[in-house]
N, CA, C and O atoms as a Tripos MOL2 file, in Angstrom:
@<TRIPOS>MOLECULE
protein
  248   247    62     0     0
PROTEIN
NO_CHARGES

@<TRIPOS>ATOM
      1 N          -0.2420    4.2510   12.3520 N.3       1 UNK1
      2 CA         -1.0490    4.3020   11.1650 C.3       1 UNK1
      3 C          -1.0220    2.9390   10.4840 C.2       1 UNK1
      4 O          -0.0140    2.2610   10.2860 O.2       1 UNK1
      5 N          -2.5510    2.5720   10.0830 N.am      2 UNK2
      6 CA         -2.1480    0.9520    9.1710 C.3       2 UNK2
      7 C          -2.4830    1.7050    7.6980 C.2       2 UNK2
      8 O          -2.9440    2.8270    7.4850 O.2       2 UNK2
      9 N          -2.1740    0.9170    7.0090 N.am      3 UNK3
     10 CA         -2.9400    1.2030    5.6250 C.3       3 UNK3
     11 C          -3.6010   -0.0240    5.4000 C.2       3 UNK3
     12 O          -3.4980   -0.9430    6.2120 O.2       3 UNK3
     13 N          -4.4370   -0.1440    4.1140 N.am      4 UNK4
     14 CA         -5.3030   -0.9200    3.7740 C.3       4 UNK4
     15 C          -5.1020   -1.1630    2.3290 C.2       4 UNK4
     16 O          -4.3770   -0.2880    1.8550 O.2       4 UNK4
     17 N          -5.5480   -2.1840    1.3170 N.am      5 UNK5
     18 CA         -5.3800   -1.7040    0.3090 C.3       5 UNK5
     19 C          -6.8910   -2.9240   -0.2410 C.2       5 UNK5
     20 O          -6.7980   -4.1470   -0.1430 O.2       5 UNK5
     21 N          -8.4030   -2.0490   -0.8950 N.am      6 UNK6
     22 CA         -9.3060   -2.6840   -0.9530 C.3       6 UNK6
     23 C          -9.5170   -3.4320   -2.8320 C.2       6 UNK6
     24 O          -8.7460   -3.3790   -3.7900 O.2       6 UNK6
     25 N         -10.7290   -3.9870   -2.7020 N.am      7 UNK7
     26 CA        -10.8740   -4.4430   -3.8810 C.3       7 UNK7
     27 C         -10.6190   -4.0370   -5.2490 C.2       7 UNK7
     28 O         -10.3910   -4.7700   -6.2110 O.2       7 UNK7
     29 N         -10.7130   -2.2940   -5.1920 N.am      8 UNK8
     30 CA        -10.3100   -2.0710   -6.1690 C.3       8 UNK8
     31 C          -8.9300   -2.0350   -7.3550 C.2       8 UNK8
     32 O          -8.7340   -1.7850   -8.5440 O.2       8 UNK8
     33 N          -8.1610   -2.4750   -6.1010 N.am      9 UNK9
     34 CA         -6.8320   -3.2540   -6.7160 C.3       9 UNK9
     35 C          -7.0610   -3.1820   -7.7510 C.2       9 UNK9
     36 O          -8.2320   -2.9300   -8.0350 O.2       9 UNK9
     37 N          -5.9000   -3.3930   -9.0380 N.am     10 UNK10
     38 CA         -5.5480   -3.5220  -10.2880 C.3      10 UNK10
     39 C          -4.5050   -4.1370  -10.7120 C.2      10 UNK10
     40 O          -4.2900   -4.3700  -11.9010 O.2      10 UNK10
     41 N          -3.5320   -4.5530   -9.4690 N.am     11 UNK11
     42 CA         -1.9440   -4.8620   -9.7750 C.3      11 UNK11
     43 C          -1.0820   -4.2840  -10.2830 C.2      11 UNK11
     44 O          -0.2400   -4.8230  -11.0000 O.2      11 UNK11
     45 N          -1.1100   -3.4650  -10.1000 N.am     12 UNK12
     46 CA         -0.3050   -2.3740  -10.7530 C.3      12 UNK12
     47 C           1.2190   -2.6710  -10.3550 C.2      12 UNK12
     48 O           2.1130   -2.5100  -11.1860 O.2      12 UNK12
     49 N           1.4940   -3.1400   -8.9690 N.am     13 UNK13
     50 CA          2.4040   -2.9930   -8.3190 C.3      13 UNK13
     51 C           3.3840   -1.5970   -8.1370 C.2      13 UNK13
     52 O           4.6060   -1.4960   -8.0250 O.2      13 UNK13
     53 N           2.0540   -0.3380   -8.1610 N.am     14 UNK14
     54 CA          3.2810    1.0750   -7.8670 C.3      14 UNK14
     55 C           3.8290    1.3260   -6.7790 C.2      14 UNK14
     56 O           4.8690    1.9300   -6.5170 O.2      14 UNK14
     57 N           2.8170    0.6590   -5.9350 N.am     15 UNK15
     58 CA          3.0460    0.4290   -4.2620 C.3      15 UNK15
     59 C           3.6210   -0.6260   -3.8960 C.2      15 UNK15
     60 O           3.6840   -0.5720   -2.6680 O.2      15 UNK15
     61 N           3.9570   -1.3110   -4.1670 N.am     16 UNK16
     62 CA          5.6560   -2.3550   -3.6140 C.3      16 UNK16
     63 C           6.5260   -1.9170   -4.2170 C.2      16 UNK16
     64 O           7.6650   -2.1920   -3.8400 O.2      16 UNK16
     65 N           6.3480   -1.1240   -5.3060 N.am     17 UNK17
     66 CA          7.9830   -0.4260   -5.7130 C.3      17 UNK17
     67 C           8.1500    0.7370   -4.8230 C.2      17 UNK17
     68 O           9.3150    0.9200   -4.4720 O.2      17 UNK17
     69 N           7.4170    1.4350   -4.4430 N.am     18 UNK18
     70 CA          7.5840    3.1530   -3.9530 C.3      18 UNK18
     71 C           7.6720    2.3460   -2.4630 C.2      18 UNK18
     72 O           8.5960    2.6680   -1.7160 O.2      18 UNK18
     73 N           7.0070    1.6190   -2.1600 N.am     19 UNK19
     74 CA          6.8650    1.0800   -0.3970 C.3      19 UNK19
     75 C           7.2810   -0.1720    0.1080 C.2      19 UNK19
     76 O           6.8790   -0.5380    1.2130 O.2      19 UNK19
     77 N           8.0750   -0.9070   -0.6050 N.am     20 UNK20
     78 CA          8.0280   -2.5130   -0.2150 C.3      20 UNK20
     79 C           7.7600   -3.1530    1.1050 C.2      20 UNK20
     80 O           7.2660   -4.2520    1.3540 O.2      20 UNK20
     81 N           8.2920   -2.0150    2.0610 N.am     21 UNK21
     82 CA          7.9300   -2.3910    3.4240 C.3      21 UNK21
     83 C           6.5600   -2.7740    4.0470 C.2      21 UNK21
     84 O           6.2700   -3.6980    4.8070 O.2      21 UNK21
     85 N           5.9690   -2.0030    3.6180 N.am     22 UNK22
     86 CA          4.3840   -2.2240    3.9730 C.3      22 UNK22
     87 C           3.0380   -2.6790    2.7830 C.2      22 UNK22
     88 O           1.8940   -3.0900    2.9790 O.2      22 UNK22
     89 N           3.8160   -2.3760    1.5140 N.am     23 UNK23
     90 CA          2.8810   -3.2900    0.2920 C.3      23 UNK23
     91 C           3.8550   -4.3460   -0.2580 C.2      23 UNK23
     92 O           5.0760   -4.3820   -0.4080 O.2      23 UNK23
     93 N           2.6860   -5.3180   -0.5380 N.am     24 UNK24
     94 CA          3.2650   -6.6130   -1.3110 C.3      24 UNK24
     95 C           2.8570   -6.9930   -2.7080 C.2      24 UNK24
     96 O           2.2430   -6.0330   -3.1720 O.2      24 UNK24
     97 N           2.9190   -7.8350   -3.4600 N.am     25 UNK25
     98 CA          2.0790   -8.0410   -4.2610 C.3      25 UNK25
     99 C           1.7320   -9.7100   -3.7040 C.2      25 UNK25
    100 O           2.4490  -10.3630   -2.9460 O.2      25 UNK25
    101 N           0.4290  -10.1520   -4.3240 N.am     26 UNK26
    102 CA          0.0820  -11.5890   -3.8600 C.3      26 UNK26
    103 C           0.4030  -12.4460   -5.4450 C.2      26 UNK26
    104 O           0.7620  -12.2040   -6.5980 O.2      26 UNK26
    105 N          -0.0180  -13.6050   -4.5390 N.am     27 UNK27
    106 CA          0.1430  -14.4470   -6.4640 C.3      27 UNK27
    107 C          -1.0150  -14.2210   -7.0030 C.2      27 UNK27
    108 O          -0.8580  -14.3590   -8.2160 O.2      27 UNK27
    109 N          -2.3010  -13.8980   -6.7260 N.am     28 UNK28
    110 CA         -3.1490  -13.4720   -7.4410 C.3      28 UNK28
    111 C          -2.8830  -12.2710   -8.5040 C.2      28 UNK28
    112 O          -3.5460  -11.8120   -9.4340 O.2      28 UNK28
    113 N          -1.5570  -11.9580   -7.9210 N.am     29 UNK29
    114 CA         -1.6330  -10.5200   -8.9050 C.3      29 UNK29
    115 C          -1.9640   -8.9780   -8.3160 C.2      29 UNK29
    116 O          -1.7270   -8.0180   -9.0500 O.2      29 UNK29
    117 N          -2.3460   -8.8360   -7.3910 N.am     30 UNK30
    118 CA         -2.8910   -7.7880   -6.3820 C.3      30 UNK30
    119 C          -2.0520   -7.2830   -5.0430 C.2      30 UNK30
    120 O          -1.1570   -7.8780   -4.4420 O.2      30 UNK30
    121 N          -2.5260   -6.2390   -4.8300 N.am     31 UNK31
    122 CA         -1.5590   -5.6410   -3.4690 C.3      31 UNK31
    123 C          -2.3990   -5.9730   -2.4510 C.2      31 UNK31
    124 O          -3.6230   -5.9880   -2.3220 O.2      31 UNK31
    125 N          -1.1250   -6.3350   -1.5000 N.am     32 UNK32
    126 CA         -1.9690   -5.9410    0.1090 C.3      32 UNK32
    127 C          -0.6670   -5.8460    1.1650 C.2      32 UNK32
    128 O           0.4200   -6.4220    1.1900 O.2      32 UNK32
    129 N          -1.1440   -5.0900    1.8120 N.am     33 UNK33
    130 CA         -0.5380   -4.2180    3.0080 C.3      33 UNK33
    131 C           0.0710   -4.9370    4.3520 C.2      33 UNK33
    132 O          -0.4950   -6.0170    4.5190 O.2      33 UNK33
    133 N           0.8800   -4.7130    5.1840 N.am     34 UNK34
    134 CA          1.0200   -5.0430    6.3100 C.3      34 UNK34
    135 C           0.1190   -4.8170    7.4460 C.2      34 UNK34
    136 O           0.0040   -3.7000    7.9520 O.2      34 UNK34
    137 N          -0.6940   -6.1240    7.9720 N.am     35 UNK35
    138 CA         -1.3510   -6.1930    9.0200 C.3      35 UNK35
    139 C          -1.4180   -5.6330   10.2330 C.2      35 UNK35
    140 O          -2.3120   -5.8780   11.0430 O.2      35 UNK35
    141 N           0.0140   -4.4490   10.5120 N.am     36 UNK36
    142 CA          0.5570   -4.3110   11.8380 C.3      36 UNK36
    143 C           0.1240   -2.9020   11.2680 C.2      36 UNK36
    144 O          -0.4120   -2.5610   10.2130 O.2      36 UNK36
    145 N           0.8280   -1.8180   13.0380 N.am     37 UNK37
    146 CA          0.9830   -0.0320   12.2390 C.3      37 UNK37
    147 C           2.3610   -0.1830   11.8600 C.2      37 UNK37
    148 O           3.2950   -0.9290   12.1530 O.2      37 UNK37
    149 N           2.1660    0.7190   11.1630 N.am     38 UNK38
    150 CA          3.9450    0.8660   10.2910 C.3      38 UNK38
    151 C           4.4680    1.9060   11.0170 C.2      38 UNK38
    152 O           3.7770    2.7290   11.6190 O.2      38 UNK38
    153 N           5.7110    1.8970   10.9800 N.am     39 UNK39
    154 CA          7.0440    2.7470   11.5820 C.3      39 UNK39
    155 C           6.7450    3.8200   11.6230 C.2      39 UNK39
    156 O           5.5760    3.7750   11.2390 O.2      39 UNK39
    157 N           7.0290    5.0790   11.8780 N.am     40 UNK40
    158 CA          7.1110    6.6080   11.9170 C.3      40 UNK40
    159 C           8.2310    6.7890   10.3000 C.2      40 UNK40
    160 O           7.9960    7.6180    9.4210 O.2      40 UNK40
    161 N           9.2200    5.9480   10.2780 N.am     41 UNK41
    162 CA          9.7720    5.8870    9.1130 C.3      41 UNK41
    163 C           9.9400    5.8950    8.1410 C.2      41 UNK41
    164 O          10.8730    6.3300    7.4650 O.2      41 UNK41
    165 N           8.4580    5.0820    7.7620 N.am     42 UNK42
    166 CA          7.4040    4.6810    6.7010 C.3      42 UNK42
    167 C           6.9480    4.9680    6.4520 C.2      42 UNK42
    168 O           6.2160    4.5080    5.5750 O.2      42 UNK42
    169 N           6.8650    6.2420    7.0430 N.am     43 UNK43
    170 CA          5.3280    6.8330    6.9560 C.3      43 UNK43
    171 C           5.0450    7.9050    5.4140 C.2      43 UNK43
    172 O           4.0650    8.1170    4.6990 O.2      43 UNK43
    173 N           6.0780    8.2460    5.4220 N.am     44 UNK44
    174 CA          6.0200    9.2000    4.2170 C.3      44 UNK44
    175 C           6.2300    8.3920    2.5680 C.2      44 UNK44
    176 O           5.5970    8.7450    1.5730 O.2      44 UNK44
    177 N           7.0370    7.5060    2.5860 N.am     45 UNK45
    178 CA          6.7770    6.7770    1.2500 C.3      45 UNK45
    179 C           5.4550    5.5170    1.5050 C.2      45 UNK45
    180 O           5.2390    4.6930    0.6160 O.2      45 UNK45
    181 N           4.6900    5.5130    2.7450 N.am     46 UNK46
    182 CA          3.7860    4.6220    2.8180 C.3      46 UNK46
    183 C           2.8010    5.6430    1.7140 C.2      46 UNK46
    184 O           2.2990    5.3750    0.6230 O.2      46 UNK46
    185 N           2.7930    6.8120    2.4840 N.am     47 UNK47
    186 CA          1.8230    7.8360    2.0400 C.3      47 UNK47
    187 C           2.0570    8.2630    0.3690 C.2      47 UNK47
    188 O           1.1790    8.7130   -0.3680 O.2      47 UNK47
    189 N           3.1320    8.0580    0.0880 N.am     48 UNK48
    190 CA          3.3510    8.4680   -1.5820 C.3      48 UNK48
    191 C           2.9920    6.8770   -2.6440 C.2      48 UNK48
    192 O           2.8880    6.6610   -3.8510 O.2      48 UNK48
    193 N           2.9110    6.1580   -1.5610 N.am     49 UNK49
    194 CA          2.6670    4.9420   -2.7570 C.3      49 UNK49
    195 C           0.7910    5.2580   -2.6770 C.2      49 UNK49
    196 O           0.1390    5.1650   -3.7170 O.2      49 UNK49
    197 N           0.2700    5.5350   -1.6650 N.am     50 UNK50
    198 CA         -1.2280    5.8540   -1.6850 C.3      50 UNK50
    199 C          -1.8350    6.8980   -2.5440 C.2      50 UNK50
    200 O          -3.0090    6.8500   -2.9120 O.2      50 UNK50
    201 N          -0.9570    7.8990   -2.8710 N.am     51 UNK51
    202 CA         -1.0270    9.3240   -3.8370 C.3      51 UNK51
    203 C          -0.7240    8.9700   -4.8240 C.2      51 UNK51
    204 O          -0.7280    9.8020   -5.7310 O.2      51 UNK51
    205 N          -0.4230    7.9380   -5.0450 N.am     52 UNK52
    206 CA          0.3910    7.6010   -6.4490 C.3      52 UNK52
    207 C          -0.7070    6.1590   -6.8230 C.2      52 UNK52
    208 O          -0.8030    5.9430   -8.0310 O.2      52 UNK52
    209 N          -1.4060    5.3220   -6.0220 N.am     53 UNK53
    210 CA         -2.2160    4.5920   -6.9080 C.3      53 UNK53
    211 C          -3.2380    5.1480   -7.9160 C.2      53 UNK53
    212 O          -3.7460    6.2590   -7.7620 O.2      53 UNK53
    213 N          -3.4800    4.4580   -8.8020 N.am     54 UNK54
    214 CA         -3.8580    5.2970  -10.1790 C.3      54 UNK54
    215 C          -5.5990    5.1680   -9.9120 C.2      54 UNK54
    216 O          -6.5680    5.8470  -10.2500 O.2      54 UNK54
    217 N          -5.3950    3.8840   -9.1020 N.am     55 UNK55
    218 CA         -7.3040    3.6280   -8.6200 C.3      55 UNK55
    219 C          -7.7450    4.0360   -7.7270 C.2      55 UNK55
    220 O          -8.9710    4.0840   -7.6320 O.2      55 UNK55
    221 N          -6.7120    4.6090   -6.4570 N.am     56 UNK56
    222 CA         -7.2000    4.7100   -5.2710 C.3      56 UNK56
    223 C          -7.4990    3.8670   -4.5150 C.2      56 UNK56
    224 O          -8.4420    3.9600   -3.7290 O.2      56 UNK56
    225 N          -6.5660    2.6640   -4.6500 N.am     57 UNK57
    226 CA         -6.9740    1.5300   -3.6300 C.3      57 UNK57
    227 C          -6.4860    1.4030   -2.2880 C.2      57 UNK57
    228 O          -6.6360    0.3850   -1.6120 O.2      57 UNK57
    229 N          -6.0480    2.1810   -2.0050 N.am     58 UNK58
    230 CA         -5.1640    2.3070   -0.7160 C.3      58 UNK58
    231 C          -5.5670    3.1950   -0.0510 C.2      58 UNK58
    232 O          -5.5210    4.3710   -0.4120 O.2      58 UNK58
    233 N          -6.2050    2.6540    1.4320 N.am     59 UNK59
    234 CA         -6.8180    3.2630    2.4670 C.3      59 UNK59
    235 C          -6.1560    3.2200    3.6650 C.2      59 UNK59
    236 O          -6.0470    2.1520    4.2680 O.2      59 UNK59
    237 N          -5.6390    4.3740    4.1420 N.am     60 UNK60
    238 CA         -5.3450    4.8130    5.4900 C.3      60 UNK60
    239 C          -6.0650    4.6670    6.7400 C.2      60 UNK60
    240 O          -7.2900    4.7780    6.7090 O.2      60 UNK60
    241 N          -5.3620    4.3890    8.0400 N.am     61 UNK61
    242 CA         -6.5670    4.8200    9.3130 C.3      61 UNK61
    243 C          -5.0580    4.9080   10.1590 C.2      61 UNK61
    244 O          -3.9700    4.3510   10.0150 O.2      61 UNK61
    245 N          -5.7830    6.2270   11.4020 N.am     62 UNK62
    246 CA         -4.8570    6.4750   12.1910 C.3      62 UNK62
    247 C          -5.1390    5.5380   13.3380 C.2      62 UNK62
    248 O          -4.3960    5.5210   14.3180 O.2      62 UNK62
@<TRIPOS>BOND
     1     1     2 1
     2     2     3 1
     3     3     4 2
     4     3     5 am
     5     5     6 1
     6     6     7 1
     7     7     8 2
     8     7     9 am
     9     9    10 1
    10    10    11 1
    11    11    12 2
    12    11    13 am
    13    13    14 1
    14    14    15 1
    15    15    16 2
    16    15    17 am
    17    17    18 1
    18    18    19 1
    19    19    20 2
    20    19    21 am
    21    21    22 1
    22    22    23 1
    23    23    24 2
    24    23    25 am
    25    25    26 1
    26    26    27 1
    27    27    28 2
    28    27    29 am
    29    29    30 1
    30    30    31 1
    31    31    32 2
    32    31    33 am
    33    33    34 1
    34    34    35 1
    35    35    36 2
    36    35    37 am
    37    37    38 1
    38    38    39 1
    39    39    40 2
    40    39    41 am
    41    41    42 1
    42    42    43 1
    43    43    44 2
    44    43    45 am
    45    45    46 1
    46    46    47 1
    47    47    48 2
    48    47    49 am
    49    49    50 1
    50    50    51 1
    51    51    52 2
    52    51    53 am
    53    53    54 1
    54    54    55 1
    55    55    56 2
    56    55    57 am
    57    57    58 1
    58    58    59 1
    59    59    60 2
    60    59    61 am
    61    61    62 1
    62    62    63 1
    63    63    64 2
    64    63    65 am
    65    65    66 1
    66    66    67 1
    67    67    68 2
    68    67    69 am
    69    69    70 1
    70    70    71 1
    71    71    72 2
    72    71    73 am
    73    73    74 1
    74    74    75 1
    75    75    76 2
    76    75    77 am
    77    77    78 1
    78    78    79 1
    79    79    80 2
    80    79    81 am
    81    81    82 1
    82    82    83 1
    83    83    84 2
    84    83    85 am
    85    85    86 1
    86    86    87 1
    87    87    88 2
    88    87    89 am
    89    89    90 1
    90    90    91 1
    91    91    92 2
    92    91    93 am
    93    93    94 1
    94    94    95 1
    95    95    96 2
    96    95    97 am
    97    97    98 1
    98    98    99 1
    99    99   100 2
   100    99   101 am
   101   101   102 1
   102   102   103 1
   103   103   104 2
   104   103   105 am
   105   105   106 1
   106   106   107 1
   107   107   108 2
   108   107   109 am
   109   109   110 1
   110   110   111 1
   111   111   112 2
   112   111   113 am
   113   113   114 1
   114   114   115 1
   115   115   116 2
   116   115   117 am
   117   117   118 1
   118   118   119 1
   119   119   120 2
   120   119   121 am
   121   121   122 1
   122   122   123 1
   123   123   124 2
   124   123   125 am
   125   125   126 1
   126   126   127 1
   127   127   128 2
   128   127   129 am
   129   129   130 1
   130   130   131 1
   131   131   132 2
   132   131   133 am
   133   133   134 1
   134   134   135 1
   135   135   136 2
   136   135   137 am
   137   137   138 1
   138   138   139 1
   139   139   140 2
   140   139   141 am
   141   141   142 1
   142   142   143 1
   143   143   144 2
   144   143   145 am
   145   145   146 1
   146   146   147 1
   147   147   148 2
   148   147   149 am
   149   149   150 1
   150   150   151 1
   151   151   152 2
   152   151   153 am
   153   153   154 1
   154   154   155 1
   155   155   156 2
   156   155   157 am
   157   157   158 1
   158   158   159 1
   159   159   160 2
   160   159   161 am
   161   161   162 1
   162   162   163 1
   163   163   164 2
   164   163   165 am
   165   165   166 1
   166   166   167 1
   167   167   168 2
   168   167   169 am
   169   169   170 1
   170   170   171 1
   171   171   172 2
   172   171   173 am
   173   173   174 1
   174   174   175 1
   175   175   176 2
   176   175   177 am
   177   177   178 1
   178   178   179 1
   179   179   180 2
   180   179   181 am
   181   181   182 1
   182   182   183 1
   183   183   184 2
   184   183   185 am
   185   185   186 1
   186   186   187 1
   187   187   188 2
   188   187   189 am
   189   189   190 1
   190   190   191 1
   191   191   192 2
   192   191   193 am
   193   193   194 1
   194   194   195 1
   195   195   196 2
   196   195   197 am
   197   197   198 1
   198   198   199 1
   199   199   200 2
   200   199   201 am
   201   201   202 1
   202   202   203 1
   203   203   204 2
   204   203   205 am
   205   205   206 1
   206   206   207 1
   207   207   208 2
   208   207   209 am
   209   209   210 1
   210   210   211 1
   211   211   212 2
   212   211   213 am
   213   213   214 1
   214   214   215 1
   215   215   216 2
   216   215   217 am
   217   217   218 1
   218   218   219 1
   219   219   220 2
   220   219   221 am
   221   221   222 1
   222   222   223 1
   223   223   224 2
   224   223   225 am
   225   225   226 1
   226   226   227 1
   227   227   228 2
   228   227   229 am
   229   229   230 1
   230   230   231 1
   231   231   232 2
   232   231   233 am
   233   233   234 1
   234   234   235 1
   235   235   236 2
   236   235   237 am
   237   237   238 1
   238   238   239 1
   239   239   240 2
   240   239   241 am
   241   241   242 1
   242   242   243 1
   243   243   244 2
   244   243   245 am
   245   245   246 1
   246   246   247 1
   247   247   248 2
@<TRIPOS>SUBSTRUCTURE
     1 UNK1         2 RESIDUE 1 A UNK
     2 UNK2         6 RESIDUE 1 A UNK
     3 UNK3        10 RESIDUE 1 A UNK
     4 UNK4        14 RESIDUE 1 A UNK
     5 UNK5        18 RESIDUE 1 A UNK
     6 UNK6        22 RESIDUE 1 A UNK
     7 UNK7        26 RESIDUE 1 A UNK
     8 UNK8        30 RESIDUE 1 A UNK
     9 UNK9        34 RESIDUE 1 A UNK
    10 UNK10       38 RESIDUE 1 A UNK
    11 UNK11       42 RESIDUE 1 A UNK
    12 UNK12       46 RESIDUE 1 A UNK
    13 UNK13       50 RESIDUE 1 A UNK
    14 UNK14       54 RESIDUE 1 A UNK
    15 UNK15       58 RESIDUE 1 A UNK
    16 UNK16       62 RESIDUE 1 A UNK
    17 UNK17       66 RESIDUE 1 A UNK
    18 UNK18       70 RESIDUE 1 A UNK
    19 UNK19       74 RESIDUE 1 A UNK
    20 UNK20       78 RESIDUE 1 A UNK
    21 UNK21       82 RESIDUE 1 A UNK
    22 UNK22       86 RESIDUE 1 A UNK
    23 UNK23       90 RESIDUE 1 A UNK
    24 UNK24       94 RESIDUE 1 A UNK
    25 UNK25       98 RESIDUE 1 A UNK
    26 UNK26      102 RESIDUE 1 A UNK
    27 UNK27      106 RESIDUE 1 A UNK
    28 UNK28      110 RESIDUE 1 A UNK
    29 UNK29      114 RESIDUE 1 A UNK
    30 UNK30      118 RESIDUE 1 A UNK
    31 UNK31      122 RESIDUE 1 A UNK
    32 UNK32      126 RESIDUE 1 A UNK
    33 UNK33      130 RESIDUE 1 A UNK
    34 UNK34      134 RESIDUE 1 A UNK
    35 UNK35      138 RESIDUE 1 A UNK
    36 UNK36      142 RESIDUE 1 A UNK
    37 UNK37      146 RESIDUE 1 A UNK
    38 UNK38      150 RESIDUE 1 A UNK
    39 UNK39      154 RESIDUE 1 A UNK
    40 UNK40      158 RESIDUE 1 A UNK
    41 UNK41      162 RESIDUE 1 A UNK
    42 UNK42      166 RESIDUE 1 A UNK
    43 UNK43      170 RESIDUE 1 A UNK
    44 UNK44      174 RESIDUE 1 A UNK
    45 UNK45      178 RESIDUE 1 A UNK
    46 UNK46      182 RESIDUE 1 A UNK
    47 UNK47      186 RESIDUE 1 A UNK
    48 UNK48      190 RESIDUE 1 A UNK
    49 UNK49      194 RESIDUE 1 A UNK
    50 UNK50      198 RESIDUE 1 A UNK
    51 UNK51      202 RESIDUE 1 A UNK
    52 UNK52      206 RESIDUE 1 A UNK
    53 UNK53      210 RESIDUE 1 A UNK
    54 UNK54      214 RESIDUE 1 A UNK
    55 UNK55      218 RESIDUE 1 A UNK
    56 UNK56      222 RESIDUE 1 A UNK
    57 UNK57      226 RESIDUE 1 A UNK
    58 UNK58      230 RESIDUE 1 A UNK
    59 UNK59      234 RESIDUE 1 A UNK
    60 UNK60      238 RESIDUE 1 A UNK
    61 UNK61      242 RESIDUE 1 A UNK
    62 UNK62      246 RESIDUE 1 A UNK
């Protein structure tokens, strides 16, 4: 599974706290995701930082 995380960003940073592994924040101020698929490991706080953005910027693909 990758995730995505699109323009609608806000910086919130809820998703590098709940996920650090696979969200970052940039110096712009904004999230973005790891380029690769993420772990089987990951998978469940990947998925709670995505339920938990307040904009919905975070897009999944299997």
């Amino acid at each position: 599974m990758k995730y995505y995380v699109n323009e609608e960003c806000i910086g919130c940073g809820l998703c590098a706290s709940v996920c650090p592994e696979v969200f970052t924040m940039t110096e712009e101020g904004t999230a973005v995701a790891v380029e690769t698929e993420i772990e089987d490991s990951l998978k469940e706080s990947a998925a709670e930082a995505q339920d938990g953005c307040p904009v919905g910027a975070i897009e999944s693909e299997e």
